[in-house]
NUMAR-990769 format. One record per residue: residue in one letter; residue number from 0; x, y, z of N, C-alpha, C in turn. Coordinates in steps of 0.1 Angstrom, whole numbers, plus 2048, in hexadecimal, padded with zeros to 3 digits. Atoms other than C-alpha are relative to their C-alpha. Last residue first. Example, Ala and Ser with C-alpha at 12.3 -4.5 7.8 and 13.67 -1.06 7.14 Angstrom:
REM residues 2
- res,n,npx,npy,npz,capx,capy,capz,cpx,cpy,cpz
- s,1,7F7,7F5,800,889,7F5,847,7F8,80B,808
- a,0,809,7F4,800,87B,7D3,84E,809,80C,800
***
This chain:
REM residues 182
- res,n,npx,npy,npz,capx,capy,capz,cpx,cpy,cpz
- x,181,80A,800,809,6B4,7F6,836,800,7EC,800
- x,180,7FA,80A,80A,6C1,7FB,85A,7F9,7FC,7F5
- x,179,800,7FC,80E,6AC,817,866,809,7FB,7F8
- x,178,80F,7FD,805,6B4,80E,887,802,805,7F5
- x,177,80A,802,810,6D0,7F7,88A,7F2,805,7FC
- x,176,80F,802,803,6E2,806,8A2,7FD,800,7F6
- x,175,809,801,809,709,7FD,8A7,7F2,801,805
- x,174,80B,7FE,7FA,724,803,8BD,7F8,804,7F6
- x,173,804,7F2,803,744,7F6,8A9,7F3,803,807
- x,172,80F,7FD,80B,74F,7D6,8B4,7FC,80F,801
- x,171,811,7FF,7F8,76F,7D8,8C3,7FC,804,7FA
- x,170,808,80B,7FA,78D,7C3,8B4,7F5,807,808
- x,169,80A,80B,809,796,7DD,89D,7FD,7F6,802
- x,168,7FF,80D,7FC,7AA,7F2,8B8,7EF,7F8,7F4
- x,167,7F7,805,806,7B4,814,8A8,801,7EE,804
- x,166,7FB,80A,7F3,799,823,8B7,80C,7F7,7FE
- x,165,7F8,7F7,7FB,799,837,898,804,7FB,811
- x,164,7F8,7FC,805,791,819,883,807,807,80A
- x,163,7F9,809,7FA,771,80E,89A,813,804,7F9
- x,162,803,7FF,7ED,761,834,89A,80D,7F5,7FC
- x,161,7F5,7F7,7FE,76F,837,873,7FF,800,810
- x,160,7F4,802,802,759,816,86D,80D,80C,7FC
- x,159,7FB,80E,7F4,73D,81F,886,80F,7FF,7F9
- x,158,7F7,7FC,7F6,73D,841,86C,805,7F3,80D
- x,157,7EF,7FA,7FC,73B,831,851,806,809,807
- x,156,7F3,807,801,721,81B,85B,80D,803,7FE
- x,155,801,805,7F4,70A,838,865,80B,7F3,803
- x,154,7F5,7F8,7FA,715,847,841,7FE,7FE,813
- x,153,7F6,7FF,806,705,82A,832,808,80B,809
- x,152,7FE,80B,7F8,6E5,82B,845,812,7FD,7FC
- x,151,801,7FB,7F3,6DE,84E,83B,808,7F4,80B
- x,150,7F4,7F9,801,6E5,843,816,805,806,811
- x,149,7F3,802,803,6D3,82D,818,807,801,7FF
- x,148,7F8,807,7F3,6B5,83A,82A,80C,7F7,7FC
- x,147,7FC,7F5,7F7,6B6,858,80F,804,7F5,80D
- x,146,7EF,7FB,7FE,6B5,841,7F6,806,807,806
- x,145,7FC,7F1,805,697,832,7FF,80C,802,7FC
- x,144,803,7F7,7F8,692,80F,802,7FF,80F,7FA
- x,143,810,7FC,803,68A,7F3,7E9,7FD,809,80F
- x,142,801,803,7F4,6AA,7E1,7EF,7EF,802,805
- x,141,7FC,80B,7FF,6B1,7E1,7CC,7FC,7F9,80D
- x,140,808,80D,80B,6A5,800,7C6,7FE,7F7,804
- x,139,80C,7FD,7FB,6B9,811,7E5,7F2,7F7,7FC
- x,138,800,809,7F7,6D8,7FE,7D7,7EF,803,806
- x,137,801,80B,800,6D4,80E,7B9,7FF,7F8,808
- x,136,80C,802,806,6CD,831,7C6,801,7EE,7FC
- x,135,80B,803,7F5,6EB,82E,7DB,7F2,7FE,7FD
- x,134,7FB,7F4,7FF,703,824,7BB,7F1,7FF,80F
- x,133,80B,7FD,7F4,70C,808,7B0,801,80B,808
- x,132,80A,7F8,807,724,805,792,7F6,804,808
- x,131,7FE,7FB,80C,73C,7EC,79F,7F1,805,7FC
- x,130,7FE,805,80E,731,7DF,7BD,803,80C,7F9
- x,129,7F2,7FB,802,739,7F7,7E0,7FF,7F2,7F0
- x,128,7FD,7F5,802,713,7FA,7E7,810,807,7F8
- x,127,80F,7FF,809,709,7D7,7E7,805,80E,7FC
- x,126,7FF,806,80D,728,7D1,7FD,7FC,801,7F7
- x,125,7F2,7FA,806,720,7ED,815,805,7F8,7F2
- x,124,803,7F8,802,6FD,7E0,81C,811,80A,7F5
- x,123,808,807,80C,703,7BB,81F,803,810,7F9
- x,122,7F8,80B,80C,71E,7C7,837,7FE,7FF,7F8
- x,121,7F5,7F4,809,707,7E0,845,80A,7FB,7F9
- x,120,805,7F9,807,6EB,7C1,84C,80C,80E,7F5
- x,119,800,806,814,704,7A9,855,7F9,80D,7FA
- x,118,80C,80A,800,70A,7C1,876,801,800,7F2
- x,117,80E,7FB,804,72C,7D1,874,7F7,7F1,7FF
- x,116,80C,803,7EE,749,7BE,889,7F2,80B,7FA
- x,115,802,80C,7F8,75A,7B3,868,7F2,7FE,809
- x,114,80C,808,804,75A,7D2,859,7F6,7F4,801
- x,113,80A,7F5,7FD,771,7E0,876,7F3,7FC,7F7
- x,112,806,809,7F5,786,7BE,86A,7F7,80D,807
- x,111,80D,812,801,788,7C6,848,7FB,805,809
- x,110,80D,7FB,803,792,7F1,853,7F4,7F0,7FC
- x,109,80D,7F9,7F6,7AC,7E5,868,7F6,802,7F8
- x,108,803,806,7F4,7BC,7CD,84E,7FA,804,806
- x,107,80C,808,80C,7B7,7E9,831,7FD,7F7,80B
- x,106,809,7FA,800,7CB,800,84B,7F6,7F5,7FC
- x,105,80A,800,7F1,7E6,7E5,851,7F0,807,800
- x,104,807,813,7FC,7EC,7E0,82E,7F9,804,811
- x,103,80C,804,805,7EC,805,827,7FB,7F5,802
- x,102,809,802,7F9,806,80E,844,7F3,7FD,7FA
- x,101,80F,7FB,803,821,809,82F,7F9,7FD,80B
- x,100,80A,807,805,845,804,839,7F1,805,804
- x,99,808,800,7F6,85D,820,835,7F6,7F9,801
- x,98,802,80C,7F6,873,81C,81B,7F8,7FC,808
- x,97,7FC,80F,801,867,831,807,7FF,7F4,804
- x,96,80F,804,803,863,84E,819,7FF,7F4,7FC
- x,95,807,804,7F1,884,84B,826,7F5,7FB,7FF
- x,94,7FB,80E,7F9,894,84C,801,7F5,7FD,80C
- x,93,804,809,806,87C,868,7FB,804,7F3,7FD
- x,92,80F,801,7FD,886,87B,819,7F6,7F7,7F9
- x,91,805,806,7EE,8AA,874,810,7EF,7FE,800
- x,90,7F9,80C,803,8A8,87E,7E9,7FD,7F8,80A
- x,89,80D,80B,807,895,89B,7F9,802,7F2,7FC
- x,88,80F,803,7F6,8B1,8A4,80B,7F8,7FD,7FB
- x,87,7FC,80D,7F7,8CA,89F,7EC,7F7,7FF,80C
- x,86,7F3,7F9,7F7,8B8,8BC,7D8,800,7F1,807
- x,85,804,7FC,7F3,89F,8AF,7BD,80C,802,809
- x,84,7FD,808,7F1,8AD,8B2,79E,7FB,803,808
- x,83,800,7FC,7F2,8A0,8BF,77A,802,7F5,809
- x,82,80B,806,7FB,8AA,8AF,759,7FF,807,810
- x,81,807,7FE,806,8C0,8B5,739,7F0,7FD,80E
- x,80,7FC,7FA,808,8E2,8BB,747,7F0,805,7F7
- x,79,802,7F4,7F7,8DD,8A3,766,802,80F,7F6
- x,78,80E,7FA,800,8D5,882,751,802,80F,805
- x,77,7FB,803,80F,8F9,871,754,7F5,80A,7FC
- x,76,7F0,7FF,806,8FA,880,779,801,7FF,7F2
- x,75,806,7F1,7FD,8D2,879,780,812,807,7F8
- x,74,80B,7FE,80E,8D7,854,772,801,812,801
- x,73,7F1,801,80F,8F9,850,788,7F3,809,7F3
- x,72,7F6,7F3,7FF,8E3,861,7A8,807,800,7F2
- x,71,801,7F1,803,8C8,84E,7A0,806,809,802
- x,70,803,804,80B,8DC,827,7A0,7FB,813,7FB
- x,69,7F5,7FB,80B,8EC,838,7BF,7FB,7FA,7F1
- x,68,7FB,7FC,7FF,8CB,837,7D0,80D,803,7FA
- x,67,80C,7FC,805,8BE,817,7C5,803,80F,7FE
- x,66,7FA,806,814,8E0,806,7CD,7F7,808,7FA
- x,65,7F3,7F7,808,8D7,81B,7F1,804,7FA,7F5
- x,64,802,7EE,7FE,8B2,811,7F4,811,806,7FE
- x,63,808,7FE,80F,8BC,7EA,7E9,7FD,80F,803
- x,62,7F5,809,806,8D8,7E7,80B,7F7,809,7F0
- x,61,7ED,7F6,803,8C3,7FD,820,804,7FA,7F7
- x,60,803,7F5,804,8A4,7E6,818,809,80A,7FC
- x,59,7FF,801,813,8B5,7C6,818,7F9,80A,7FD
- x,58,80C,7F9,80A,8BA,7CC,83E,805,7FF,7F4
- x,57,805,7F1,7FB,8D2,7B6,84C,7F8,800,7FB
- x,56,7FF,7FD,7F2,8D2,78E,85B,7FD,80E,7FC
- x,55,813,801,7FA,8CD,782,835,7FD,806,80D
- x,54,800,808,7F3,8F2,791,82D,7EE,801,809
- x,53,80E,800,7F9,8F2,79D,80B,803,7F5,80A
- x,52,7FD,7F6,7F3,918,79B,7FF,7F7,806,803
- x,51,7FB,803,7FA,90F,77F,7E9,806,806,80E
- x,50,809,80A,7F7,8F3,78B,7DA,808,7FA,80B
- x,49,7F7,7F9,7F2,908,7A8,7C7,7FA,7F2,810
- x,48,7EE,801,800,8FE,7A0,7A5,808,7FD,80B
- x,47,7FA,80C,804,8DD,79E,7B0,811,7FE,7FD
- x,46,801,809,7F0,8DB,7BA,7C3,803,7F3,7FB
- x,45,7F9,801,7FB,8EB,7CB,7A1,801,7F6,80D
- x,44,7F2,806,804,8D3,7BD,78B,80B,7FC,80B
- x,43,804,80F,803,8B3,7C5,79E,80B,7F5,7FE
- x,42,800,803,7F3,8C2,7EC,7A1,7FE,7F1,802
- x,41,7F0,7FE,7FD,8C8,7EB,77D,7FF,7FE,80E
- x,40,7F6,80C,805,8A5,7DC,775,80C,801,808
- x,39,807,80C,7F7,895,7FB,78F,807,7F1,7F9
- x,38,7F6,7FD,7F3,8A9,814,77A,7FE,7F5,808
- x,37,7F1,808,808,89A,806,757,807,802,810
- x,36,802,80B,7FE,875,808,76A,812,7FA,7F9
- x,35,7FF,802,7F2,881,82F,771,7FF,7EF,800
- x,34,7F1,800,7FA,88E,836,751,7FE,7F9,80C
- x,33,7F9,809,807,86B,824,73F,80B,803,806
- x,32,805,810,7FD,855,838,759,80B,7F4,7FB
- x,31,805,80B,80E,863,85A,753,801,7F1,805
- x,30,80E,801,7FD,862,86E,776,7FC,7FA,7F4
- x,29,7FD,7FF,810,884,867,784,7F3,7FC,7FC
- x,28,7F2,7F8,803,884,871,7AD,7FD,804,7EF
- x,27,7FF,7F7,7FE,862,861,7B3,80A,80D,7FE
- x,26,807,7FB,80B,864,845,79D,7FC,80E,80B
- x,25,7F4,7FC,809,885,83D,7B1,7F0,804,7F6
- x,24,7F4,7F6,7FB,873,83E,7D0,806,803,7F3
- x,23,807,7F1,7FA,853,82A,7C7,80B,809,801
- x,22,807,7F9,808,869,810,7B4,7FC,80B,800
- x,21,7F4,7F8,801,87A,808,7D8,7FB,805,7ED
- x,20,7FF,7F4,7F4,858,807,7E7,811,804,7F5
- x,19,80C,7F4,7FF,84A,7EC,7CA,804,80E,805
- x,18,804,7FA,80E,86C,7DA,7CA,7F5,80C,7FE
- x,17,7FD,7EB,801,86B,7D8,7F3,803,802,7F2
- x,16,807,7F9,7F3,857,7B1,7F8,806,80E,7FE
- x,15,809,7FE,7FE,864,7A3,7D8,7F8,80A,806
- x,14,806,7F8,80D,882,7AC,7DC,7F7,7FF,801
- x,13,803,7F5,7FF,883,79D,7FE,7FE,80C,7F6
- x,12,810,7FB,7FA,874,77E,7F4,802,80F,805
- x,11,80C,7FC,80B,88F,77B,7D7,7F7,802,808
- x,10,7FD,7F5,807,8AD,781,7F0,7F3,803,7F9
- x,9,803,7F3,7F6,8A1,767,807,800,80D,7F8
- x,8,811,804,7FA,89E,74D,7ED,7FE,80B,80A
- x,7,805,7FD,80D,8C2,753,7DC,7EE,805,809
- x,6,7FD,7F0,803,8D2,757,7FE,7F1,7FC,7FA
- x,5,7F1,7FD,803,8C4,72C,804,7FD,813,7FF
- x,4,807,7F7,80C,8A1,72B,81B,811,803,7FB
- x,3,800,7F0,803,8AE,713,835,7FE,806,7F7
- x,2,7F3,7FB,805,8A3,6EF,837,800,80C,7FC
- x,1,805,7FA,80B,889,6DF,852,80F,807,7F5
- x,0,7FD,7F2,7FE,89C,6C9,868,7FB,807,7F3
***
């Protein structure tokens, strides 16, 4: 029988996994870097402190978003004399924001696999184009086209890859012509 992930172990993957988001919230509220990475410790502390009355069954979001939360209310309170507040709605809204999980991963996912279903050639084409320092004249050179059909051919790929994106289904191949493929 395989053996269960002890608290300890669950606790630290979901740190892990919402530190970044619950950081984002409290560096949104408190806008000095060094208060806010000192707030994010203290929050860190406490969950830890507190590990024992973390129940792996709830959300560890709620749980770390409100210690997070009253951590910038104490700071705003000790701090409130020398420092602008945002109103408690906002607080909310940027709590919520927060939390809320990202749609960047997914995006970047859709956008691979939309890359995926381009012919090698716009692959080759796009990669060559997206090095460091390369520019469409360079690639043109390189390729020993124009730069006008490189650039023509380039925005032909980005639009297939906002066609397959906006379809929101990244398993169909993008409808492709390769004329004036360079």
């Amino acid at each position: 029988m395989p053996e269960q992930p002890c608290r300890q172990d669950l606790f630290r993957q979901q740190w892990v996994r919402w530190q970044p988001r619950i950081y984002a919230y409290i560096r949104a509220i408190v806008f000095n870097r060094s208060d806010a990475e000192d707030l994010l410790q203290e929050v860190a502390e406490v969950l830890w402190r507190k590990i024992d009355a973390y129940e792996p069954a709830t959300q560890f979001d709620h749980w770390a978003f409100g210690v997070a939360r009253n951590k910038v209310l104490n700071f705003q309170k000790k701090k409130g004399r020398d420092r602008a507040r945002f109103s408690e709605t906002l607080e909310e809204v940027l709590a919520e924001e927060a939390a809320r999980p990202s749609r960047k991963g997914d995006l970047l996912d859709a956008l691979e696999s939309c890359v995926d279903k381009l012919p090698a050639q716009l692959r080759d084409l796009l990669r060559r184009r997206y090095e460091p320092q390369a520019t469409n004249r360079s690639v043109a050179h390189d390729l020993g086209r124009s730069e006008s059909v490189i650039s023509r051919t380039l925005n032909k790929a980005y639009g297939l890859l906002l066609e397959c994106m906006d379809a929101g289904d990244s398993t169909a191949a993008p409808r492709l012509s390769t004329e004036n493929s360079p």
